[in-house]
N, C-alpha and C positions, 0 to 999 in steps of 0.2 A: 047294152053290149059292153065288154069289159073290154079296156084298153087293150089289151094281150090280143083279142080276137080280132080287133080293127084291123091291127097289123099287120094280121095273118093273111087279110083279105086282101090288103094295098098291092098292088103288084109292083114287080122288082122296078119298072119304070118309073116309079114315082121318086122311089129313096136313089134313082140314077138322077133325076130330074134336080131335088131337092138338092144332092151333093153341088152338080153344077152350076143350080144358082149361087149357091154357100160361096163355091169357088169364084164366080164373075164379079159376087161383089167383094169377097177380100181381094181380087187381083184386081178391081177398080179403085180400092180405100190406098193398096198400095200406091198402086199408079199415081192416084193422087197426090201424094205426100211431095212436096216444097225437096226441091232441093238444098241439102245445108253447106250452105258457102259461108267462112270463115276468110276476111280479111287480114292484112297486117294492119291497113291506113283505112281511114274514114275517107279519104275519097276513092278510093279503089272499090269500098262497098257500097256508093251512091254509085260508082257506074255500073256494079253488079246487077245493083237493084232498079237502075232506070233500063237494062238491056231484059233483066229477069224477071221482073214486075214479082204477082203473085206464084209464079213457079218456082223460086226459088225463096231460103230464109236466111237472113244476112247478119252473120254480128263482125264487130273489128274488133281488133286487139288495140292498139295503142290509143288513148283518149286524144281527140285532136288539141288539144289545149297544152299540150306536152311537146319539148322535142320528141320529136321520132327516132333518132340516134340512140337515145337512151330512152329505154321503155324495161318495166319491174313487169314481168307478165304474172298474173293472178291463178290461183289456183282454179278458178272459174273459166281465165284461159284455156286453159291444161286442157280442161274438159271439153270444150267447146271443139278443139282443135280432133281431138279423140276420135269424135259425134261427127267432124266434118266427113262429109263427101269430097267439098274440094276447096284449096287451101290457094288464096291469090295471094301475091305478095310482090314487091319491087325488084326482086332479084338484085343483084351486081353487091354493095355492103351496108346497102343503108341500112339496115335493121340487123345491127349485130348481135340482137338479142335473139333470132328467127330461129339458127339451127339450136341451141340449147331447149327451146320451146317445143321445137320439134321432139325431139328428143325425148320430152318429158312425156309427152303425149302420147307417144309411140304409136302412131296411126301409119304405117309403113307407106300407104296411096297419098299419103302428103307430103311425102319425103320430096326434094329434088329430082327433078328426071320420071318420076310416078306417075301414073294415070290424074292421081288425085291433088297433081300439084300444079297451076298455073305461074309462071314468070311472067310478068306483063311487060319488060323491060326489053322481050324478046320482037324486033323490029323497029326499035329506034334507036335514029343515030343519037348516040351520047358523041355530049360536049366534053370538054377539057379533058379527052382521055388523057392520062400523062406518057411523054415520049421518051423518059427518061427514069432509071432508077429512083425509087421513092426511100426515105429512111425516116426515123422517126423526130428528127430535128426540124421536119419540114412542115409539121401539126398535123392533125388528123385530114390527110389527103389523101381520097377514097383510090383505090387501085384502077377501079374501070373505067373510070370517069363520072359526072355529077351525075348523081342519081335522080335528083329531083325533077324528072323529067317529065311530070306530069302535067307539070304551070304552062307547057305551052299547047294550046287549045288542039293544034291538029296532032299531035300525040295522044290529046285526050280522044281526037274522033279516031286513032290507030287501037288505043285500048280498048277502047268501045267493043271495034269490030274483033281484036282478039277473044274479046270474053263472048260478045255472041256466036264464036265459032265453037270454043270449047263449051261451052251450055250445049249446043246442038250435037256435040259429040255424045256428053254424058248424058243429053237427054234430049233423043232426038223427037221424041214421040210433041213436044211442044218447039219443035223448030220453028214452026211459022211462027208462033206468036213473038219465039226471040229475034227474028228477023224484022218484023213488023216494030215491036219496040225500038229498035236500034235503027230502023229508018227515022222512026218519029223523033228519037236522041240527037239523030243526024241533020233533018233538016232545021230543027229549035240552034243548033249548032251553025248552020249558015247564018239563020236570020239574027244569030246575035251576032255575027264576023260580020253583017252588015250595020249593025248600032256600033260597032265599035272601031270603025272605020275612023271616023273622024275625033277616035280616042288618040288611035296610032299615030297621027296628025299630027296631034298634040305632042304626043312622046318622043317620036322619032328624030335621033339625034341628041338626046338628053344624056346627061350623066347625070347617076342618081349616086348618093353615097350608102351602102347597106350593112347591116352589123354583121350578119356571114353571107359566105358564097352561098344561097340556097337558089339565087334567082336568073341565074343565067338563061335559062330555057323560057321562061316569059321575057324575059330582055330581048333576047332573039326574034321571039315572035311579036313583039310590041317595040322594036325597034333603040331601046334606050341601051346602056351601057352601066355598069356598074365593077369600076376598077382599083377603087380604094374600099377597105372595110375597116368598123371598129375591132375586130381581132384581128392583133399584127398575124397572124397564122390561123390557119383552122383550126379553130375550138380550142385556141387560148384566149381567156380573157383579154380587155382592151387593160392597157399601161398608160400610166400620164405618160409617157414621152409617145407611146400613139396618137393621144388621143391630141397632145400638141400638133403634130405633124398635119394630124387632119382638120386641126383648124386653120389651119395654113394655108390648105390645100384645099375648104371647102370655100375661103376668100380666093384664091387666086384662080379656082374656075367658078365658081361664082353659082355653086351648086345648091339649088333651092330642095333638098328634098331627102331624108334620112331616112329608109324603107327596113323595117322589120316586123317579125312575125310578133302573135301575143307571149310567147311562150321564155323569150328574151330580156331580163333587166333593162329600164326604159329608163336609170339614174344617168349613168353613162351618156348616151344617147341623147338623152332629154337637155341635159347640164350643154353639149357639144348645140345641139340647136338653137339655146338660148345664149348664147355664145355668139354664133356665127350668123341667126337671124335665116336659116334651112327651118325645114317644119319635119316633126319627128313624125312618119306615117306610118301607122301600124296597119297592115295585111295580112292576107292568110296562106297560110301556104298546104292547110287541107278543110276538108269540107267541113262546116260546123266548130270551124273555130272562133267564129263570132256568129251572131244569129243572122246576120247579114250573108253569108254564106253556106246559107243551107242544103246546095248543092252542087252541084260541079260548076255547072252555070252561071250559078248566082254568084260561086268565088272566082272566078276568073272577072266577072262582071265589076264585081265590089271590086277589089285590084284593081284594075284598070283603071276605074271610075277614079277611086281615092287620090292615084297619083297623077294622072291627068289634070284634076284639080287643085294639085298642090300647083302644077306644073303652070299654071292660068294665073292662080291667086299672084294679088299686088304685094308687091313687098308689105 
């Protein structure tokens, strides 16, 4: 029997039948498909990714080995940004490279204010807001206050819960599993505020000397203080008449401990340690900027660890 005649026989139920399965599995292959979330920082996309698991697909823009101040976004950015569903990012100025980027990209749901745009900055108290007119004599001092708000742990358990809240917006159809994630994020998050108890211990009360203001927000949370830096200003290089001052100053409080990131000239730095008989410690200040910190966890963890141990060692 020729194909033509098959057909003729099939009744209309079967090509209604055929259609709807066609349809159940393209709106299942849909359904499926990973949400594309687009960071600005490498840690804002591990806690994407420990709240999103396999639901979501995660890339960042700025390499963590870099200031984040200053980021060259790629033209593979661009596109990335395009592609996203939704776009996290620090809000307030730390990435003054964000709206150009935007821009480029012209995905209008990742603009500010958009369905497709998360701020994670919204719900924490920022530090050192300034109370007073800012000008540019004063170095590069951010308008809302320090943004780097991430380094202190229960901010990171605040972002957590923001990003599980907007996943369960844009995708509510896997809400439990972002809920369930984000307890398991939560409680790993206790149990390490219980190992690092008698980190705090160690720290609290400390003055640390640091090459910029990035660290306010873990000093808060870990108790120490850091009120002299190697840049007489923000984000001017350190000066020999600085760098005198802070030998001076790291003998007459007797400050064992010179805290900066990888991304920072360690000549400076280094030359002022071996000077003063301080230990120059290098920390991170996002996920994956050393392999020791490969994720949110594990950089607040290494932190802690590193300077607590300077903070012990014998002269």
């Amino acid at each position: 029997m020729k194909t033509k005649e098959i057909t003729r026989l099939l009744p209309a139920s079967f090509f209604l039948a055929v259609a709807m399965t066609i349809f159940v599995i393209v709106s299942q292959a849909s359904a499926a498909q990973p949400l594309r979330v687009v960071t600005t920082l490498s840690t804002f996309a591990d806690l994407v990714k420990q709240v999103g698991g396999d639901d979501v697909e995660v890339a960042y823009v700025a390499p963590p080995k870099f200031n984040p101040h200053f980021i060259e976004a790629r033209p593979s950015d661009v596109l990335k940004i395009k592609k996203a569903d939704l776009f996290v990012h620090a809000g307030l100025d730390l990435e003054a490279w964000r709206d150009p980027l935007l821009d480029a990209a012209g995905n209008p749901n990742a603009f500010p204010g958009q369905s497709g745009s998360l701020d994670l900055s919204k719900g924490i108290a920022l530090l050192e807001v300034p109370d007073k007119p800012l000008n540019r004599l004063m170095g590069d001092i951010h308008l809302y206050g320090n943004p780097h708000y991430w380094l202190d742990p229960e901010n990171g358990r605040l972002m957590a819960k923001t990003i599980c809240d907007k996943l369960c917006e844009m995708d509510p159809a896997h809400c439990d599993p972002y809920h369930a994630r984000l307890e398991s994020f939560l409680k790993k998050l206790d149990q390490k505020e219980t190992e690092w108890k008698p980190l705090l211990a160690v720290l609290h009360g400390k003055e640390l000397l640091a090459y910029h203001n990035e660290w306010p927000y873990l000093a808060s949370y870990a108790g120490f203080e850091t009120r002299q830096f190697l840049e007489p200003k923000p984000g001017i290089p350190p000066s020999p008449k600085q760098l005198a001052f802070l030998q001076n100053y790291i003998a007459q409080k007797q400050i064992k401990a010179i805290i900066q990131p990888t991304y920072y000239p360690k000549d400076n730095s280094g030359r002022l340690a071996q000077r003063t008989g301080a230990r120059l410690v290098v920390i991170c200040q996002n996920v994956g900027e050393l392999p020791q910190a490969s994720d949110y966890l594990l950089m607040i963890d290494y932190d802690l660890r590193q300077i607590a141990a300077t903070m012990e060692a014998k002269p």
